[in-house]
N, C-alpha and C positions, 0 to 999 in steps of 0.2 A: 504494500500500500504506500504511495508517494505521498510524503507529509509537504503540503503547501506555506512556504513560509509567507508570513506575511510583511509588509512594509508599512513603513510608517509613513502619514502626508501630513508635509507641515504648512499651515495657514500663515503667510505674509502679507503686511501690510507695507507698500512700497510709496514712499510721500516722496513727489518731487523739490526737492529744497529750497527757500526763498517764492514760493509762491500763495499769491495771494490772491483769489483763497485758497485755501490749500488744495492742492493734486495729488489724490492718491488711487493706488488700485488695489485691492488684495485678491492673490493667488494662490495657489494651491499647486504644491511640489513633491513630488515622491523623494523621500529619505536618499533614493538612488541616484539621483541625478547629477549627472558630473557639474563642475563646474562652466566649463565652457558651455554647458549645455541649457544650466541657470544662466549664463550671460544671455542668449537667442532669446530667451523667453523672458529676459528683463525689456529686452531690445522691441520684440514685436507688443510686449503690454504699453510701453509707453506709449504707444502711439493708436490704442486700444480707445473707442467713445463710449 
């Protein structure tokens, strides 16, 4: 029987700095996610309506 591991997702809240009013988005990332791979998906929220 194959035991499924499970992952963890963490909830961020991303505030663009100096703005007023404030800009933010919050996201949702799996524990696994490389770095570089968190950078793409900082990259495509920002620009997220």
């Amino acid at each position: 029987m194959a035991v499924k591991q499970l992952r963890k997702i963490y909830q961020l809240k991303v505030t663009l700095e100096g703005s007023k009013p404030p800009i933010w988005r919050r996201i949702l990332v799996p524990s696994t996610m490389t770095l570089p791979k968190f950078h793409d998906v900082l990259q495509i929220t920002r620009y997220c309506r």
